[in-house]
C-alpha positions as CSV (number, residue, x, y, z in Angstrom):
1,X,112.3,-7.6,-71.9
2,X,109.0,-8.8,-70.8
3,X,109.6,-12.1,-68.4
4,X,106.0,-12.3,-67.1
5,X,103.9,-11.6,-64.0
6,X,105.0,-11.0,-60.7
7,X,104.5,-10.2,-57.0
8,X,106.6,-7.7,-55.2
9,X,107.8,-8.9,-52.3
10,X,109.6,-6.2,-50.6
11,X,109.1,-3.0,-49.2
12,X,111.0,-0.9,-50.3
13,X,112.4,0.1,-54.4
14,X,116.0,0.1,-52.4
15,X,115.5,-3.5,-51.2
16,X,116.2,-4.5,-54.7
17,X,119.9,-3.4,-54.4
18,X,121.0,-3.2,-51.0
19,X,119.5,-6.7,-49.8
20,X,121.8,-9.8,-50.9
21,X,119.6,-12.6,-50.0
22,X,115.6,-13.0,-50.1
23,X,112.7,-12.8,-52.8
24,X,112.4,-9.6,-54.3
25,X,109.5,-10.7,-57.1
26,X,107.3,-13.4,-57.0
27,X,106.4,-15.0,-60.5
28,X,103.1,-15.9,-60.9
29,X,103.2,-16.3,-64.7
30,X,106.0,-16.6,-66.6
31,X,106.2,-15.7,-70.8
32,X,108.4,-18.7,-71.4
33,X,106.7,-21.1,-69.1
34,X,109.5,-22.3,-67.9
35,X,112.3,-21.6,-64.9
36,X,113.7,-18.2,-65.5
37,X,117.1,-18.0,-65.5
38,X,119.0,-17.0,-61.2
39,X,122.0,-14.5,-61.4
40,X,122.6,-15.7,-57.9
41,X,125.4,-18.5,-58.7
42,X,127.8,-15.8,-60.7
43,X,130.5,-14.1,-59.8
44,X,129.2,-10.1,-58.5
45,X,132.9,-8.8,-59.4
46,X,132.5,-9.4,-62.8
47,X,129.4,-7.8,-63.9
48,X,126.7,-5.6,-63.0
49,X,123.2,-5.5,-64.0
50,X,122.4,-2.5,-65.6
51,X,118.9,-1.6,-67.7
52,X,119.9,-1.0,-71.1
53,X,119.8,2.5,-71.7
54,X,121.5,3.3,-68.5
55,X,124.4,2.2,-70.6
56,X,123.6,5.0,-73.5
57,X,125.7,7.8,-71.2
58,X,128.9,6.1,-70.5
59,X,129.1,4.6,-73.7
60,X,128.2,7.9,-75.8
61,X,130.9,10.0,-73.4
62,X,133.7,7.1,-74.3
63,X,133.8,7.7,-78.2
64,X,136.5,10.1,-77.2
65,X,137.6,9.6,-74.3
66,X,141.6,9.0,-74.3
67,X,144.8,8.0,-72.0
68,X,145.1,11.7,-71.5
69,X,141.5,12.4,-70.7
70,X,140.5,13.7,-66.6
71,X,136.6,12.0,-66.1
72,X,134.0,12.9,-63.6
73,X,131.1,11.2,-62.9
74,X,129.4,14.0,-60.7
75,X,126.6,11.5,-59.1
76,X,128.3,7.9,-59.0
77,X,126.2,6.5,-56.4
78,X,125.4,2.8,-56.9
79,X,128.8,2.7,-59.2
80,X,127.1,1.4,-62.7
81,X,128.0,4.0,-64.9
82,X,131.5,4.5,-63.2
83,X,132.5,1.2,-63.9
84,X,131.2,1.1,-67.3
85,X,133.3,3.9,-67.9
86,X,136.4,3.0,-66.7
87,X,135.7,-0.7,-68.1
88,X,135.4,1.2,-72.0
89,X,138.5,3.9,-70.6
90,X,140.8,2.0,-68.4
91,X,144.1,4.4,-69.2
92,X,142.3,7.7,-68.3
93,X,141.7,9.3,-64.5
94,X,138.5,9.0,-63.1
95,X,136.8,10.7,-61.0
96,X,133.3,9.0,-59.3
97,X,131.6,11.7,-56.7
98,X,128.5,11.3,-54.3
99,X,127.2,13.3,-51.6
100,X,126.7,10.3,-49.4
101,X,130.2,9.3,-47.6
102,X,128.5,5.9,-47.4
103,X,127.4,5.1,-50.9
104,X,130.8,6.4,-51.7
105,X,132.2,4.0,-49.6
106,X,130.4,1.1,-51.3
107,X,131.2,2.2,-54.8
108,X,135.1,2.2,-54.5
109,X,134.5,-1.1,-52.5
110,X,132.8,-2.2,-55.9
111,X,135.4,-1.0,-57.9
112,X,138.0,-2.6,-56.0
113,X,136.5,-5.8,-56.4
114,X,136.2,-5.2,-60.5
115,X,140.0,-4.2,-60.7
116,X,139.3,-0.8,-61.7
117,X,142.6,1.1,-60.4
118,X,141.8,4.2,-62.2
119,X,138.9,5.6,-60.4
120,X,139.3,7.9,-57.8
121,X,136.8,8.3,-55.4
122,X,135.5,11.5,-53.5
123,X,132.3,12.6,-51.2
124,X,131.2,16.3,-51.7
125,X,128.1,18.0,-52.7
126,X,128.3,18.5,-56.1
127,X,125.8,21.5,-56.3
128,X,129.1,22.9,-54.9
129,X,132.3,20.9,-56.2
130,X,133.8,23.6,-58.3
131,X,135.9,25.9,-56.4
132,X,135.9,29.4,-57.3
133,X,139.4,29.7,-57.6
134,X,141.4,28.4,-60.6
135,X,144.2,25.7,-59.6
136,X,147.6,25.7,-61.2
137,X,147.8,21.7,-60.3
138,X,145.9,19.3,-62.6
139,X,143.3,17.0,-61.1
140,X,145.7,14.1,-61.1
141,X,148.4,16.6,-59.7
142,X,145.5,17.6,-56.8
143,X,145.3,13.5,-56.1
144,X,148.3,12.9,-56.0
145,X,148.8,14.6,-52.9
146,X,146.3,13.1,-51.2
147,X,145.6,9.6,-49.5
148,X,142.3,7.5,-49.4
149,X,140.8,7.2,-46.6
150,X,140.3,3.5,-44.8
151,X,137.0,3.5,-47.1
152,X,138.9,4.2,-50.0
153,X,137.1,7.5,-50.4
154,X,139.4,10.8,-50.8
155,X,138.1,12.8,-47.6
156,X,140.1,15.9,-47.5
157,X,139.8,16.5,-51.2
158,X,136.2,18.9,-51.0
159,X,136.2,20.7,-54.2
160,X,137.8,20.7,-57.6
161,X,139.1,23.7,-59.9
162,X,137.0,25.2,-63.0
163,X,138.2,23.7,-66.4
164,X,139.3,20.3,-65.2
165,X,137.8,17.9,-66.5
166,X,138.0,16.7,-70.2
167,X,134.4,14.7,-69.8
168,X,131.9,14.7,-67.0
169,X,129.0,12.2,-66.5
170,X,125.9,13.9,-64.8
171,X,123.0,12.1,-63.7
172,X,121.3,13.9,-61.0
173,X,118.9,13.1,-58.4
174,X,115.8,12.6,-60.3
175,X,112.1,12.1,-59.7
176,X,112.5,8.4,-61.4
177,X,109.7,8.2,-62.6
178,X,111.1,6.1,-65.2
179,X,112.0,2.7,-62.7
180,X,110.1,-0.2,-63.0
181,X,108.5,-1.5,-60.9
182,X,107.7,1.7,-59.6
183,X,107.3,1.4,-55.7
184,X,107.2,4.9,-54.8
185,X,105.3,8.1,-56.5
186,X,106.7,11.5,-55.8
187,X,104.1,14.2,-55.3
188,X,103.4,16.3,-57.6
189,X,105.1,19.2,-55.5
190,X,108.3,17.4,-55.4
191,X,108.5,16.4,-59.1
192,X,108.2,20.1,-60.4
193,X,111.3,21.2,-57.5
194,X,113.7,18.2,-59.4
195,X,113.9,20.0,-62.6
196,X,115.0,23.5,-60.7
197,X,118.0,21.5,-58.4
198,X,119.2,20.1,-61.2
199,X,120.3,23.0,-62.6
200,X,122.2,23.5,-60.0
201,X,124.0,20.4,-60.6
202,X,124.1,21.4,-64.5
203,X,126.3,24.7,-63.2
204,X,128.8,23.1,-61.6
205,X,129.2,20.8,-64.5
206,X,129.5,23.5,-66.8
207,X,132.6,25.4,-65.0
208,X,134.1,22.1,-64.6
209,X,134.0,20.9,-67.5
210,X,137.4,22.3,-70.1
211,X,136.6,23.9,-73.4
212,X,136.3,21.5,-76.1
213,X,135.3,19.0,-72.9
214,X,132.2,16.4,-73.3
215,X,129.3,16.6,-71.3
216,X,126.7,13.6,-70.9
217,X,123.5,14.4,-69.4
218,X,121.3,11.9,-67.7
219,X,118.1,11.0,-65.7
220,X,116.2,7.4,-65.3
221,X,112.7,9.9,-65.6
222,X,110.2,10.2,-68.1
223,X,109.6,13.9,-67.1
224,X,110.5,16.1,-69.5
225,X,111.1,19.5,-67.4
226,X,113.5,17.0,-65.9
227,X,114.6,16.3,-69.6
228,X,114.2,18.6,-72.7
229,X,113.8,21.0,-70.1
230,X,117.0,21.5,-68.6
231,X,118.4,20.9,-72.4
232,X,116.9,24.0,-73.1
233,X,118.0,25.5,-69.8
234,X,122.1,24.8,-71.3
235,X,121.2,26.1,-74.4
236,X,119.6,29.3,-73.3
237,X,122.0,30.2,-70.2
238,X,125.8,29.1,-72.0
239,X,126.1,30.1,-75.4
240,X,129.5,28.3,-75.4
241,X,127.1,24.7,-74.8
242,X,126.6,23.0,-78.2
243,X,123.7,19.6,-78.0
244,X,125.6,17.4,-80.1
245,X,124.0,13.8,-80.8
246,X,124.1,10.7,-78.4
247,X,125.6,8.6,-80.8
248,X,123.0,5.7,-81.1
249,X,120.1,4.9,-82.5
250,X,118.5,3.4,-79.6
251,X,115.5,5.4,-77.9
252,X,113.5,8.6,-79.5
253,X,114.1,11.7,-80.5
254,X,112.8,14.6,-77.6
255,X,109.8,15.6,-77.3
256,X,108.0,18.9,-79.1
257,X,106.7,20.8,-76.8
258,X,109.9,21.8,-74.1
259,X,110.8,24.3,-76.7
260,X,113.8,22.7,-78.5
261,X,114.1,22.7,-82.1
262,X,113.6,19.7,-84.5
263,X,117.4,19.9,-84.9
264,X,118.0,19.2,-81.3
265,X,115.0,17.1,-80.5
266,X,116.9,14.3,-82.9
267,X,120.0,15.2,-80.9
268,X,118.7,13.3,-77.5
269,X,117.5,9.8,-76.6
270,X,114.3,9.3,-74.7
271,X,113.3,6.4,-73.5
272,X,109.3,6.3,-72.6
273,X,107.4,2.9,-71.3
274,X,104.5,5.1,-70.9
275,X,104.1,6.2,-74.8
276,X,101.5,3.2,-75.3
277,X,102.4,3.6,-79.4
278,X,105.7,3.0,-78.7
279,X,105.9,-0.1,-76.0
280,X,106.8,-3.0,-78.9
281,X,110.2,-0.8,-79.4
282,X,113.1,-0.5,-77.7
283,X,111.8,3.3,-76.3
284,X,109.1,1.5,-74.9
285,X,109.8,-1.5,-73.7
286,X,112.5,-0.5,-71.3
287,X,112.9,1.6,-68.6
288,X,111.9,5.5,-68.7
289,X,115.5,7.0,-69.8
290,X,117.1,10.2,-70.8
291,X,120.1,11.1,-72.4
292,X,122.0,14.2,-73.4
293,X,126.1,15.2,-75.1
294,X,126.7,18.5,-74.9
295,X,130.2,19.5,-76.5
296,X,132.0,23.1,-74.5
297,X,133.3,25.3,-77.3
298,X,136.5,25.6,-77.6
């Protein structure tokens, strides 16, 4: 949605979600020419602000999600897709992860204040989370015997079993190169080391994840060794990966040249601001976005 012309008027790209009070844009021109509309005056526990296609994943992995279905969301850190999830799934067992104890903390504090009851919240490295040992307890079985935390975070609980988990949500750490406004440029160096770390995290999906599980893959980058190549990278390393399609029409189909076929480039959802043919369309006019299902054979 194009509002107008502004000044930034923080420092920092985090300012815009960790600060409560102050001016983070300026308008100087406005599309409407009138007052846009302030968020400040509602309620923060019932809604939260999301860019549009950052609501593809959770949506897409829901179609079949169930009362019976164990959900991780591998990277939950600020909470948006996790309480999307559990919003569209509020009988199944959640799962939300982050590295950082103290983004963790702030996401079950979120969820707390949304009602969601079904997410359980833990702090591990998830480059690491599956344990190399199968578990003859389930993952609610595994919670069950354990207590939050005063930060309503799961402490003790470090790693998780192979084959657990009927659907996992992964969106990595990414070079977001897709955010807008864009405050900060990775180097070139550290954009090309992204695509390689998040296989790691695309590994420890893989084991966790159950045969016949769902597996949405995600990153708010344009990039598409970030993208269509880490696709390929499932494709080419687990023959028991099948690319299935998102499940909406939003977006474009993947690009040609990461080495997927025509078959599977319709399969995934880009989202590209920067493909100047395409910025009076939904893929262009938003945020830089992509979006992957994967489907474990059975």
């Amino acid at each position: 949605m194009y509002l107008g012309v502004g000044v930034v008027e923080v420092e920092k790209q985090s300012d815009f979600f960790r600060l409560s009070k102050g001016t983070g844009v300026t308008m100087v021109s406005l599309a409407t020419g009138k007052k846009p509309l302030s968020l400040n005056s509602l309620d923060n526990t019932k809604w939260f602000c999301q860019n549009l296609p950052s609501l593809v994943p959770a949506y897409s992995l829901s179609e079949t999600i169930t009362s019976d279905s164990t959900v991780l969301d591998m990277c939950a850190a600020p909470g948006g897709k996790t309480s999307h999830i559990s919003s569209l799934s509020k009988n199944c067992f959640i799962v939300a992860n982050d590295r950082s104890k103290k983004k963790m903390t702030s996401v079950s504090t979120l969820l707390k204040s949304q009602g969601f009851d079904n997410v359980n919240c833990i702090s591990s490295d998830a480059t690491k989370l599956c344990d190399s040992l199968p578990s003859s307890s389930t993952v609610p079985e595994i919670f069950s015997k354990s207590s939050p935390d005063t930060s309503g975070v799961h402490s003790a609980i470090k790693r998780l079993p192979p084959s657990s988990f009927t659907h996992i949500l992964l969106d990595p750490p990414c070079s977001a190169l897709g955010l807008r406004p864009r405050l900060h440029v990775p180097s070139n160096d550290d954009v090309q080391k992204y695509s390689v770390y998040q296989r790691g995290f695309v590994d420890q999906a893989v084991k966790l994840l159950k045969p016949g599980g769902v597996m949405c893959y995600s990153t708010c980058t344009y990039n598409p060794d970030e993208n269509e190549g880490v696709v390929r990278h499932v494709l080419e390393k687990y023959e028991d990966m099948e690319l299935v399609d998102v499940g909406v029409e939003l977006g474009k189909e993947g690009v040609e040249w990461e080495g997927l076929t025509e078959e599977d480039r319709k399969k995934v959802r880009r989202f590209d601001w920067c493909d100047a043919e395409e910025r009076e369309d939904m893929a262009g006019s938003s945020i830089g976005f992509f979006v992957a299902k994967f489907v474990k054979k059975a």
